[in-house]
N, C-alpha and C positions, 0 to 999 in steps of 0.2 A: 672629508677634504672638500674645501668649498673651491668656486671661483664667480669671480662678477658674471650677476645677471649680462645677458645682451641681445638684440633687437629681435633676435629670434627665438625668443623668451614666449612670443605670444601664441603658445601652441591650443589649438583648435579645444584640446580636453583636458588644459587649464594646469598639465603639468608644462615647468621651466626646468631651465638646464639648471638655475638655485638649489630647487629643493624633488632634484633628480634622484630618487633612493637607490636606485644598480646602476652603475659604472660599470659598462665593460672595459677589462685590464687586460693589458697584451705585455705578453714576456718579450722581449729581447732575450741578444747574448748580449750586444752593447752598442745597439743601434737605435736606441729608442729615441734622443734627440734629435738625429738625421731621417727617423721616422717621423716624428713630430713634425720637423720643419718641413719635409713634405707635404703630410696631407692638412698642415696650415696654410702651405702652398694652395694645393688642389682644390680647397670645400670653401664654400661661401661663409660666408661668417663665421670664421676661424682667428680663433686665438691660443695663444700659449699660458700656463696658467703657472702655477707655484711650481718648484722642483724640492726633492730633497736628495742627500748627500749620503753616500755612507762613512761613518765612521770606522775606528780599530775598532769600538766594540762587536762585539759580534764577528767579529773578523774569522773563527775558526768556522761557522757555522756560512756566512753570507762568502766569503773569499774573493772578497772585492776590493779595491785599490780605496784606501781610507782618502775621502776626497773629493772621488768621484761620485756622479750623479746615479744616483740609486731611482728616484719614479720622477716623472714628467707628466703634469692636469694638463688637459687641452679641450678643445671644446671644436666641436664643427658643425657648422646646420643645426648652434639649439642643443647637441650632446654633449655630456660632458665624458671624456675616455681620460685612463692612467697605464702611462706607458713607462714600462719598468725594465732595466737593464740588470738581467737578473742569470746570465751567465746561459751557456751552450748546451742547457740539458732537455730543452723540447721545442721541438719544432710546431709553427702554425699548420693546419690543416682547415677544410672547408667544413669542419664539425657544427663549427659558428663562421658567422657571414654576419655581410651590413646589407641589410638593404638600402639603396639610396633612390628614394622617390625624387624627379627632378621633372619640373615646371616644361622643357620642353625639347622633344627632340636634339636639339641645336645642344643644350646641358648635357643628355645623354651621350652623343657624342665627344662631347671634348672632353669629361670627364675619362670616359671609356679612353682616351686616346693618351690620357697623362698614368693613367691608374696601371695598363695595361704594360706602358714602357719599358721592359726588364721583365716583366711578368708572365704567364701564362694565360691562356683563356681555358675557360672549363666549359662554357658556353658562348657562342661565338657571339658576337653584337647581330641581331636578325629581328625578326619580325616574328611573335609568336602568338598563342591566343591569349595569352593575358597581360599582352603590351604590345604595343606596336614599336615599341625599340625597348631593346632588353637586352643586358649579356652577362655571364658570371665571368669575373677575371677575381685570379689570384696575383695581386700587386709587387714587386720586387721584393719586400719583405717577406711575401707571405702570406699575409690577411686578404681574406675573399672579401669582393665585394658584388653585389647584385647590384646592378644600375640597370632601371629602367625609366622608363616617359609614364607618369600620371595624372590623373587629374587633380588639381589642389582637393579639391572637396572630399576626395574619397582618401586621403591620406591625414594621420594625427601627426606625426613625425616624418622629419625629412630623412633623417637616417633611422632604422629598426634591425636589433636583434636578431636573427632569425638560427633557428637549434635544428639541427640534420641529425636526428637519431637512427644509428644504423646497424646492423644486424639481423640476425632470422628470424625475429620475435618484432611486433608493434608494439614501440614504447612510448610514440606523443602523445597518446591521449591521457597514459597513466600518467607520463610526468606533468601536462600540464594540469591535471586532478589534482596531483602533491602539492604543485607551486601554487596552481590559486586557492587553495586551501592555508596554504601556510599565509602566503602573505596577505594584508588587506587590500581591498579597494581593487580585488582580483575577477576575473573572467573568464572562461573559452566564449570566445565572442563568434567565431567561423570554423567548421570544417568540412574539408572537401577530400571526399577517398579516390585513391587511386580504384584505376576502372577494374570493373567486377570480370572476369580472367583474365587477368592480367597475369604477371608474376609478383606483383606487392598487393595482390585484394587483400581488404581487411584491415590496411596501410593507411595511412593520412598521405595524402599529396600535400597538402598545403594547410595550415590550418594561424587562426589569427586569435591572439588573447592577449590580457593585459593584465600585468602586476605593479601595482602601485598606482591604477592610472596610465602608466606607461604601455606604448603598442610591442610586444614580440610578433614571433612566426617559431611555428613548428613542423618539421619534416619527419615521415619514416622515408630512409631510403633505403632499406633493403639491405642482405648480404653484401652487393656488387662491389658496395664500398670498400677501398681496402684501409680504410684510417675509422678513428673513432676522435670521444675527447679527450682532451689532455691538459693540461695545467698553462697551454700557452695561451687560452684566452680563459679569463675565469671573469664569474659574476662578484661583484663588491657590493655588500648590500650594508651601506652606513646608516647605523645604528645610532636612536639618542642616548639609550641606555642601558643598564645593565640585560633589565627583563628582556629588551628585544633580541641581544646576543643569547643571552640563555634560548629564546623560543627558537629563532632560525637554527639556531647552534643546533638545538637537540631534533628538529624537525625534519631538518635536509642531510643530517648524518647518520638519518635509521636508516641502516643497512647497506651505507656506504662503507670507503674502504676508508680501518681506520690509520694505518699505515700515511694515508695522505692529510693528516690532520696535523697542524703546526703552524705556529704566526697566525691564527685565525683562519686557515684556511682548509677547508674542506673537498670532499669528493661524495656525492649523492648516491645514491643506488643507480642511477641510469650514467655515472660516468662523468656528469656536469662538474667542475671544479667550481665554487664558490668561494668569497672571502666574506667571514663576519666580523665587523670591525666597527668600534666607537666612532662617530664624526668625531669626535673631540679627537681623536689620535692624527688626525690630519694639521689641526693647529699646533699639538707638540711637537710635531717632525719638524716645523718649517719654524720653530721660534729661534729668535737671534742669537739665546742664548747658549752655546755648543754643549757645557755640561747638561745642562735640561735636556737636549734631544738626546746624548750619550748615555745619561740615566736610564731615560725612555727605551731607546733601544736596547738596552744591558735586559730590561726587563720582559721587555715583549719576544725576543729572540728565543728561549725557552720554551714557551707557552706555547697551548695548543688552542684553547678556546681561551681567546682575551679577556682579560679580566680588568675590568674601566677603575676598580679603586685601587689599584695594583698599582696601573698604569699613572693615575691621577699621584697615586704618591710618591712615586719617582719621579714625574714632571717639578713635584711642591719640594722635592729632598729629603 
């Protein structure tokens, strides 16, 4: 699913919000619009991008008002997110987080000040060693965001990924060995452990990589935690074709749960929810013509790992 390039396109390491390959997707129960027009509100270069509708099809399976708005593209600071009104069955947690690098003090505060509103802090806005203005808040939705003060130079993106893996066991290092493995143009570019007796030695404090080009962040945080992941924020990795569904498909589902696989959507061995899915499936949602998209959806609804000539012959009839 595309949306128009815009001026904060010109990112430092040459990926654009165009041909941005992970979308991060945030579930709703049925607040995704009134989320949307927020943080288009809040983020500097912000827009609203295509929508799609649910139809009766699928209707026993999705249980949604035939009509209604089913995903919302949007784009903030150069990223591009899809936010999907997908009904009351999982709540956000701080499992995934944004980070928002921002130009200067002055930014970090009034952001913090809107994001915050309704919201929680999990870390309060202060002064810390690796920012001099920093804070984690979870925003009246839900979704966390990390905002701190950076320097333009040392940052690729303005908003970043970041994965809080947590439990008794260290999992970032193996998961990001999985993922720049699987995907191209991949990295562990930074890691930094938690201190040696502590209670997380042997942990990632902070650690920085990239898939596709694109900047994440990985975290161990320990037992303390009492949430993990879950299907409210998953990764969307658009695919041109067949082969690349099959490779993620079969690569991020060894030894995941297979219980969570359906509509192209998966669950990894460390708990991460991903979607493998055709770019092309984003043009037949949003075409004008309503049988074509009611095909499409008749056909994808069923399915567990998508199938692009499936999907293409229902779009054709």
């Amino acid at each position: 699913m595309t949306m128009p390039a815009s001026s904060s396109d010109q990112q430092a390491n040459g990926v654009t919000a165009r041909d941005q390959k992970i979308v991060p997707h945030l579930w709703f129960d049925e607040q995704a619009e009134e989320a949307v027009a927020f943080y288009t509100s809040v983020f500097p270069d912000a827009r609203r991008g295509t929508e799609t509708r649910y139809s009766e099809e699928g209707r026993e399976i999705h249980g949604r008002p035939p009509g209604s708005v089913m995903t919302v593209e949007f784009e903030l600071a150069g990223t591009r997110f899809m936010a999907l009104n997908g009904g009351p069955h999982f709540r956000f947690n701080p499992s995934i987080s944004f980070f928002v690098h921002c130009d200067s003090i002055g930014e970090v505060d009034r952001l913090w000040a809107q994001l915050s509103e309704g919201g929680v802090a999990l870390m309060e806005l202060d002064s810390y060693d690796w920012s001099d203005r920093y804070g984690w808040v979870q925003d009246r939705f839900g979704v966390s965001w990390q905002v701190m003060h950076t320097v333009a130079q040392q940052r690729r993106r303005r908003l970043v990924p970041s994965l809080l893996f947590t439990g008794e066991e260290p999992q970032a290092q193996a998961a990001m060995e999985l993922y720049t493995e699987v995907f191209p143009d991949s990295r562990i570019e930074a890691t930094f452990p938690h201190p040696a007796g502590g209670p997380l030695e042997g942990m990632i404090a902070h650690a920085q990589f990239t898939l596709f080009g694109e900047p994440f962040v990985a975290m161990d945080g320990g037992a303390v935690h009492p949430f993990t992941f879950n299907e409210a924020i998953s990764l969307l990795v658009e695919c041109e074709d067949q082969d690349e569904i099959d490779r993620y498909w079969e690569r991020l589902g060894e030894g995941g749960d297979p219980r969570a696989q359906q509509c192209g959507w998966l669950k990894d061995r460390f708990g991460v929810s991903w979607q493998i899915a055709p770019r092309a499936l984003g043009r037949m949602l949003v075409d004008p013509d309503r049988s074509k998209v009611d095909r499409v959806i008749r056909a994808f609804m069923p399915m567990k790992k998508l199938d692009l000539a499936q999907l293409e012959a229902a779009y054709r009839g």
